[in-house]
C-alpha positions as CSV (number, residue, x, y, z in Angstrom):
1,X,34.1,19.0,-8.4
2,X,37.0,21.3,-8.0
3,X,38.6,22.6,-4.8
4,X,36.3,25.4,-4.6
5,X,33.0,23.3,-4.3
6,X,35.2,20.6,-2.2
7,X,35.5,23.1,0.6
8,X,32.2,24.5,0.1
9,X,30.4,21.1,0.3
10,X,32.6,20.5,3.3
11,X,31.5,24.1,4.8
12,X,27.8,22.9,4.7
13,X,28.6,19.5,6.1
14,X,26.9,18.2,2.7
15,X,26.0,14.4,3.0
16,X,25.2,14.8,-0.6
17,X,28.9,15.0,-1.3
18,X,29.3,11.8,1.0
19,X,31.3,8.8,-1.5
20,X,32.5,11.2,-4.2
21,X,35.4,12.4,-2.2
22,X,37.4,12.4,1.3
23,X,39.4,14.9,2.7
24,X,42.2,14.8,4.9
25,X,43.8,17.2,7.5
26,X,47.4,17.5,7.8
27,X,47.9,18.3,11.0
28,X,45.5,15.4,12.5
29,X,46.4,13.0,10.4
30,X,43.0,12.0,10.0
31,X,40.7,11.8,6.9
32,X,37.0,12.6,7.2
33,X,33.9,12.3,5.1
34,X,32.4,16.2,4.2
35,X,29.7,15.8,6.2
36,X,32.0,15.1,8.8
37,X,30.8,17.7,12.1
38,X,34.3,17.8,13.3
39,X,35.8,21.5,13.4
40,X,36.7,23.2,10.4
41,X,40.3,23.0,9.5
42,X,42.7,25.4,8.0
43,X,42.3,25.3,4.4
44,X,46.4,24.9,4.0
45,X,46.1,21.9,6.0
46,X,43.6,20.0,3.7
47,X,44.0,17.4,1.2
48,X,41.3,15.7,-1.3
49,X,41.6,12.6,-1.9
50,X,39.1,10.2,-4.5
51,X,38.8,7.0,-2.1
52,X,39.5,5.8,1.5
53,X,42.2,3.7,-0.2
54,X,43.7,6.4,-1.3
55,X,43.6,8.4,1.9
56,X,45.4,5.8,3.4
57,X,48.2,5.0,1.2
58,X,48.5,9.0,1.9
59,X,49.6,8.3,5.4
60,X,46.4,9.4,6.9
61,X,44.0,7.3,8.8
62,X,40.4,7.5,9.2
63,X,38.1,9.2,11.3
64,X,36.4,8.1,14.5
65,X,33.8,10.4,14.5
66,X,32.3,10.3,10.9
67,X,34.1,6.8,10.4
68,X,34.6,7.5,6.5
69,X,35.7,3.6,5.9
70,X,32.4,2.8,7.1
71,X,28.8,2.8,5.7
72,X,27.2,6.3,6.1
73,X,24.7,6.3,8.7
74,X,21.8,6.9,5.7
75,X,23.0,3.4,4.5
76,X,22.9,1.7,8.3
77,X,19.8,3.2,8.9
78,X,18.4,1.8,5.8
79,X,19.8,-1.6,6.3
80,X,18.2,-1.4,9.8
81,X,14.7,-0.4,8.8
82,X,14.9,-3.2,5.3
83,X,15.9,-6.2,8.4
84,X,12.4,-4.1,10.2
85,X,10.6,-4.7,6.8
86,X,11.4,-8.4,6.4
87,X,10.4,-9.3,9.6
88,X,7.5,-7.8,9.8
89,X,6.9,-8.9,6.5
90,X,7.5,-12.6,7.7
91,X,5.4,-12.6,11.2
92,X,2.6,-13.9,11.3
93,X,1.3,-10.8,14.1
94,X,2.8,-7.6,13.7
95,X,6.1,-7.3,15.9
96,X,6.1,-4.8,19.0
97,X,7.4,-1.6,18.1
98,X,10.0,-1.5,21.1
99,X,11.2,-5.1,19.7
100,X,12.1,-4.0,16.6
101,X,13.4,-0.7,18.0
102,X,15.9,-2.9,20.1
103,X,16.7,-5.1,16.8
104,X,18.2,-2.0,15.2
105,X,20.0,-0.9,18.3
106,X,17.6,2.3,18.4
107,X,14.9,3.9,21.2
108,X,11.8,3.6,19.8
109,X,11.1,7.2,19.0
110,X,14.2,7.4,17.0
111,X,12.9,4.2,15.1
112,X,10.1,4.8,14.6
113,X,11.2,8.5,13.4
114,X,14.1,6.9,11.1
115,X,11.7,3.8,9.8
116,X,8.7,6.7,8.7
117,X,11.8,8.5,6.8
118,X,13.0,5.9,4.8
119,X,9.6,4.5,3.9
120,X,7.3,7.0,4.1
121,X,5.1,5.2,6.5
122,X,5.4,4.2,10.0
123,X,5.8,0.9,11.2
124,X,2.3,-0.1,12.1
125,X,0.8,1.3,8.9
126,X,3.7,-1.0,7.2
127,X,2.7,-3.7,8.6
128,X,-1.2,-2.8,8.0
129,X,-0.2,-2.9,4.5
130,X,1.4,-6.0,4.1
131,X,-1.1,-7.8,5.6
132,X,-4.1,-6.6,3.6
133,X,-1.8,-7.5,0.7
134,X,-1.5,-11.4,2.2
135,X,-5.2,-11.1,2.3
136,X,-5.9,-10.1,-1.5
137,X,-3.2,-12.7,-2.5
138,X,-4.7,-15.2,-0.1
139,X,-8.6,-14.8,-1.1
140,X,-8.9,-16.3,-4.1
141,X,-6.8,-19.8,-2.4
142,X,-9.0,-19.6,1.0
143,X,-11.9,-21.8,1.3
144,X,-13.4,-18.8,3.0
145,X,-12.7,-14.6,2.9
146,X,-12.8,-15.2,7.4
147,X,-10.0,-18.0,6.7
148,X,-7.8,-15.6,4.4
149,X,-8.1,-12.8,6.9
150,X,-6.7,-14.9,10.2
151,X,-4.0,-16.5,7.5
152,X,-2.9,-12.9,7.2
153,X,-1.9,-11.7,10.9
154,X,-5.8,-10.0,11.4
155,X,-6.1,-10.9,15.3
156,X,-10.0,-9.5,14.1
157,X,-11.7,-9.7,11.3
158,X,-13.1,-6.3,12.0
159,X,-9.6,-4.5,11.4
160,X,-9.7,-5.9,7.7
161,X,-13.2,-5.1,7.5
162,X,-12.7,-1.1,8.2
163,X,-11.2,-0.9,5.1
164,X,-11.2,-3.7,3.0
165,X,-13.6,-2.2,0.2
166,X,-11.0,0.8,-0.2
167,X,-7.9,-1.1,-0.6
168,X,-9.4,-3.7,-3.1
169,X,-12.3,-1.9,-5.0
170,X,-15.1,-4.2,-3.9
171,X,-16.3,-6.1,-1.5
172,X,-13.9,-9.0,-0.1
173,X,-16.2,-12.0,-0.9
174,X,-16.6,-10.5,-5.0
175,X,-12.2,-9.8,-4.8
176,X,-12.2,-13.6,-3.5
177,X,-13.7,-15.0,-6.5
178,X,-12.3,-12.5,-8.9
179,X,-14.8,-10.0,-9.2
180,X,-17.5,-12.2,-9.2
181,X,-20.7,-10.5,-8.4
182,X,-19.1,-7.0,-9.1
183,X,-20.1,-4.8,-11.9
184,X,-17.4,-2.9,-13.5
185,X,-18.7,-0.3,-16.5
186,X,-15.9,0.3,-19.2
187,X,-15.2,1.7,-22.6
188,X,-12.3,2.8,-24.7
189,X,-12.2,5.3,-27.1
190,X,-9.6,7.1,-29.0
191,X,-7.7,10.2,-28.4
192,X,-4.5,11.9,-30.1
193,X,-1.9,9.8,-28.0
194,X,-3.4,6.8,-29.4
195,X,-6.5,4.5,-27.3
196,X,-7.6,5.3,-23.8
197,X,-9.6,2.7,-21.6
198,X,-12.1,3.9,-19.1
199,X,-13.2,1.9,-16.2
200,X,-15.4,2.8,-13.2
201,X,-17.0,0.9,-10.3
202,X,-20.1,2.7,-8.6
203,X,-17.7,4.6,-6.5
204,X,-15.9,6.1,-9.6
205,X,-13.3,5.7,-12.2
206,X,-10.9,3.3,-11.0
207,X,-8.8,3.0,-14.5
208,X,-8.0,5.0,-17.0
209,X,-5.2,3.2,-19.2
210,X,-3.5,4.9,-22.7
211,X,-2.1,2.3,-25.2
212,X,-1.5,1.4,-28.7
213,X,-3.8,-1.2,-28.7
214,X,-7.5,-1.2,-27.5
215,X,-7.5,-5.1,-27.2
216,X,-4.3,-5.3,-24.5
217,X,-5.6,-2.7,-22.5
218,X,-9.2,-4.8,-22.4
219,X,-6.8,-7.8,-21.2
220,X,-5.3,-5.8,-18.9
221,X,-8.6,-5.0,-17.1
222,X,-9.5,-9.0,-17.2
223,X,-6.8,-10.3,-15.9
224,X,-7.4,-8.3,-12.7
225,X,-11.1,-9.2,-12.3
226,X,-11.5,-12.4,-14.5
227,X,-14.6,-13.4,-13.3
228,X,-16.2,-9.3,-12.6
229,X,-18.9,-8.3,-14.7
230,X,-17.5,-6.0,-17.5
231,X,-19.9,-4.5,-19.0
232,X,-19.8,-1.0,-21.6
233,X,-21.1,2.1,-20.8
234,X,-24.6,3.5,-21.4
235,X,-25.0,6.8,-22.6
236,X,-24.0,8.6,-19.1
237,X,-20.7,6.4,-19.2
238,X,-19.9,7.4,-22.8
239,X,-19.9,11.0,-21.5
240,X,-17.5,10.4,-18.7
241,X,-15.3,8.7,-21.4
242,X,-15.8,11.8,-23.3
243,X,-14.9,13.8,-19.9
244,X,-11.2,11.9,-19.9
245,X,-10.5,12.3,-23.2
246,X,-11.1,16.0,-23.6
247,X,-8.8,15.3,-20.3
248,X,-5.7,13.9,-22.1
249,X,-6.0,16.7,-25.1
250,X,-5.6,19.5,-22.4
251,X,-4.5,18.2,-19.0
252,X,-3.9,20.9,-17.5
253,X,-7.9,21.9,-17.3
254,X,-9.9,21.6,-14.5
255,X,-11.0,17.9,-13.8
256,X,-14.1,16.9,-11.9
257,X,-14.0,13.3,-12.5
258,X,-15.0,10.9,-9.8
259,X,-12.1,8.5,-8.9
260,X,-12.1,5.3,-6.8
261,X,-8.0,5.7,-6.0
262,X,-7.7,2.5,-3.7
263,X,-3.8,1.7,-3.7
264,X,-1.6,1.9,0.3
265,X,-1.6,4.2,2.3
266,X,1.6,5.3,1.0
267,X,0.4,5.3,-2.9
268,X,-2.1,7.6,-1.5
269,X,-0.2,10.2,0.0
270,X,2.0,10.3,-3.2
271,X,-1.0,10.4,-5.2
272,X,-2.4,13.2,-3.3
273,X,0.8,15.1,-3.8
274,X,1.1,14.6,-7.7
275,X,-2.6,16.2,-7.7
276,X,-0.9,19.3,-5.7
277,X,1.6,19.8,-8.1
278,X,0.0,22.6,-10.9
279,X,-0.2,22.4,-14.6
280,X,2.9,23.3,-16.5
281,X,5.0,22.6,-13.6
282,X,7.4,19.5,-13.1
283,X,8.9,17.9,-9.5
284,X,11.3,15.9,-9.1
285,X,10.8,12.2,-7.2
286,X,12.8,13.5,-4.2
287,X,11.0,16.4,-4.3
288,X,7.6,14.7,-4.0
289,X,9.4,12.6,-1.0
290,X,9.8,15.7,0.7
291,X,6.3,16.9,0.4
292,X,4.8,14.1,2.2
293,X,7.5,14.5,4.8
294,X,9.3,11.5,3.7
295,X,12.9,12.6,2.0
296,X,14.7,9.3,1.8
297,X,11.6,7.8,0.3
298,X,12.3,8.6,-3.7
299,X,12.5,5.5,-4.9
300,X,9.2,4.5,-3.0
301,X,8.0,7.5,-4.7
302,X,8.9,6.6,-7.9
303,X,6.7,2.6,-8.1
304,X,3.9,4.4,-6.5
305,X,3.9,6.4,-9.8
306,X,4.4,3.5,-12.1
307,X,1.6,1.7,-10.5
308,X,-1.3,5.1,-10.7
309,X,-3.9,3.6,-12.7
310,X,-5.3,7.1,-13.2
311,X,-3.1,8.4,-16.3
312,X,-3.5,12.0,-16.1
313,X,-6.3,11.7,-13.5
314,X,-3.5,11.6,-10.8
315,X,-0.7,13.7,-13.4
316,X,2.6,11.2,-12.3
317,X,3.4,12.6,-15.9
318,X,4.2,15.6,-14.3
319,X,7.4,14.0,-12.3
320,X,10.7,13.5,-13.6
321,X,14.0,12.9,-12.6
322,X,16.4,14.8,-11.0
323,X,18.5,15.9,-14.0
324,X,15.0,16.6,-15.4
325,X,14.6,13.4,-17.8
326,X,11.5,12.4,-18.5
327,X,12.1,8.4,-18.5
328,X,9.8,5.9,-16.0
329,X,6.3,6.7,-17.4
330,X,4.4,3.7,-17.7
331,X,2.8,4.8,-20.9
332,X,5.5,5.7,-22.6
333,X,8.2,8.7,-22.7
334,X,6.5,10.3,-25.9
335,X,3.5,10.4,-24.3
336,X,4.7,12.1,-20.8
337,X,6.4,14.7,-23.2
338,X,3.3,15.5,-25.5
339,X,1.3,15.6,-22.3
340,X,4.0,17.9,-20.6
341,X,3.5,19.9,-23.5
342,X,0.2,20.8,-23.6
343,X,0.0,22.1,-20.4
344,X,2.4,24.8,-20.9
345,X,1.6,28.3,-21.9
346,X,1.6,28.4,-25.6
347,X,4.5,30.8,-25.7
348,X,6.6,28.0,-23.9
349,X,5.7,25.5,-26.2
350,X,8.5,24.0,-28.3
């Protein structure tokens, strides 16, 4: 950055400019962040400087109002919420709002306001979360699904029950026993970016994986449902298959395929979002964090597009970073491109 964008990143109180530079005032003697909300200060009077350190050899000392020396509020704030998370993590019943509001030294509006920024979620539904994920881990151990529920923090069974089917694709008895009992219809065919496998419950598709090799994306169905009834596709199934693939060669067509999502709360919303975004088009992480009304929540945005089980179902090919590389698809990079590719106009296309 030169002087020019110093001051202007200083003008806008930028906390984007936070940590690549300081800037000191003469006639204070103080050094501030450029987000700093202190007054403006005459531009003659204002020194950069690379690092705190540096500041300080400088004669200056720091501010008691942004507190440069310090973590940034974004990082205490965060460090707050991640104690929130492994404690609610760890309890056994999901901790009282207002105690974990007074843990972070916050009122529990602004907690609860700060923890649903960073995350994307709110507290409760955090906690909801985490403990339907004890409960899948915990089914297949449990002498009994009533035994893995109570193991998990459910004060009633009910709670789990609401949505149990949603979150795990099938009943909780048939997830305890590794798909026992459940029927799941699949097929894999091949397509210009190589093999694509096809898997549906009776509620819809609930995979659809591309690969190199048709044998390691049949593993990777197994492993998940080891004991679940795999069966191939009858002559309505092939056609769905058929439906996906003419889905991959032009992505950016219209798609009426019936999906069984599952994934948190959270995967969900960004799932929804990567469906809003058209064909052709690109966003970045943050900008998908901001769409569901969660801006510090990129990185939360970004594994809830490497675990979509839906390639090109639910397009997380259409996200990239913020310098507009296309790395992080779980298929593979060549693939995200040729898809990319195809959905632009054909006078765009390289």
């Amino acid at each position: 950055m030169d002087d020019a964008a110093r001051f202007s990143a200083i003008a806008r109180r930028d906390r984007g400019a936070d940590g690549l530079f300081v800037y000191a005032v003469r006639s204070t003697g103080v050094y501030c962040r450029p987000s700093c909300a202190a007054r403006p200060a005459r531009p003659e009077n204002v020194s950069f400087h690379p690092t705190c350190a540096a500041a300080e050899e400088a004669g200056f000392r720091p501010c008691r109002r942004c507190r440069p020396n310090e973590p940034s509020l974004e990082e205490r704030q965060a460090a707050a919420v991640a104690r929130a998370c492994r404690r609610i993590e760890a309890a056994e019943t999901p901790p009282a709002l207002a105690a974990l509001a007074e843990e972070a030294g916050l009122s529990p509006y602004h907690f609860h306001r700060v923890f649903k920024q960073v995350t994307g979620v709110t507290p409760r539904a955090y906690g909801a979360a985490r403990r339907a994920e004890r409960v899948a881990a915990g089914l297949r151990r449990a002498d009994t699904v009533t035994e893995a529920i109570y193991e998990a923090g459910y004060g009633a069974a009910s709670r789990f029950y609401a949505g149990a089917t949603a979150r795990l694709g099938m009943t909780p008895t048939a997830y305890r026993r590794g798909g026992e009992g459940a029927t799941i219809r699949f097929a894999v065919g091949a397509c210009s970016l190589g093999h694509v496998l096809v898997a549906a419950t009776d509620k819809g598709v609930c995979a659809i994986l591309l690969g190199d090799d048709p044998e390691v994306l049949v593993r990777d169905l197994q492993d998940r449902f080891p004991k679940a009834a795999l069966t191939g596709g009858d002559a309505g199934f092939e056609a769905l298959v058929a439906q996906v693939v003419g889905l991959v060669e032009a992505p950016g067509g219209p798609s009426s395929l019936p999906l069984d999502i599952g994934g948190t709360a959270f995967q969900q919303r960004v799932w929804q979002a990567l469906l809003a975004i058209p064909p052709g088009r690109t966003a970045t992480y943050a900008e998908v964090a901001q769409a569901i009304g969660a801006p510090a929540a990129a990185r939360a945005v970004a594994l809830a597009c490497g675990a979509n089980p839906l390639a090109v179902a639910i397009p997380c090919h259409r996200v990239v970073r913020q310098d507009g590389g296309l790395s992080g698809y779980r298929w593979g990079v060549a693939r995200k491109r040729a898809l990319l590719d195809r959905e632009r106009e054909p006078a765009e296309r390289p």
